[in-house]
N, C-alpha and C positions, 0 to 999 in steps of 0.2 A: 498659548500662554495661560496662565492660571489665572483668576480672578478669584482673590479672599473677599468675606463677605460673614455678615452675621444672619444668624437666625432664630428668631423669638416664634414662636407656636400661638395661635392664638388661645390656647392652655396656661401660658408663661411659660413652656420649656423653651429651655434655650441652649441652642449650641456657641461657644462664643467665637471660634473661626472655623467656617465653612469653606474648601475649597475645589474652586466649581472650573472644571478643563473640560472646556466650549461646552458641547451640548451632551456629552457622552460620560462622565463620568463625575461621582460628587465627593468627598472628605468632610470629615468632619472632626474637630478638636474644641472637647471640654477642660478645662482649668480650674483644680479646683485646691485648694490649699490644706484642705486635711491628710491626715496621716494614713487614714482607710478607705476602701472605695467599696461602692457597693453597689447591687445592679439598679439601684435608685437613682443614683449620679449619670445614669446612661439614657434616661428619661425624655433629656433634646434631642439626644443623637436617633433614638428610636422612632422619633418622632420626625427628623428629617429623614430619617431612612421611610418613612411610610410614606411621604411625602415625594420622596424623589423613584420611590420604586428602584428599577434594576439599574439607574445610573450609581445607586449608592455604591460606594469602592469599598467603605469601612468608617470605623467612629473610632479615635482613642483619648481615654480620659487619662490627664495629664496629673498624675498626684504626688504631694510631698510624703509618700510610704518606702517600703523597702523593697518590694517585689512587684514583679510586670506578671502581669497575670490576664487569661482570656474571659470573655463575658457572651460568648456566641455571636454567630452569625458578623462575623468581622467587626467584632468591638472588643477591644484591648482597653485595660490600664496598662499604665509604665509611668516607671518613677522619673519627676521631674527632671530630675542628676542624669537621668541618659541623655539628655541634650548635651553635655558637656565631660561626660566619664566615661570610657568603656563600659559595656556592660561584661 
């Protein structure tokens, strides 16, 4: 089973739900309410990826824009509206 969880960096980065299946694999989802996303916005995620090493699965930042777009090494944006529209 999955256990959601936050994670704050002792930096301030933050990813705001992290999800962690048992001891082998980790996720992570940023939210962020702008129109643009930049590889700035990937900052907590990069940060639990350094943290968690080869458990990380992937990070995706979750934004109010137009297009799903990649960021490397398994971090995606995508637009908010695909939780609820076709893409």
């Amino acid at each position: 089973m999955a256990n959601p969880v936050h994670f704050r960096a002792r930096d301030g980065f933050e990813a705001d739900l992290v999800i962690e299946r048992g001891a082998t694999a980790v996720a992570a989802i940023e939210v962020k309410s702008a129109t643009t996303v930049t590889r700035a916005d990937f900052r907590g995620l990069r940060k639990l990826q350094e943290a968690t090493g080869k458990r990380f699965a992937g990070g995706v930042v979750l934004y109010d824009g137009e297009t799903r777009a990649g960021f490397g090494e398994g971090m995606y944006a995508v637009v908010i509206r695909a939780l609820w529209e076709p893409l």
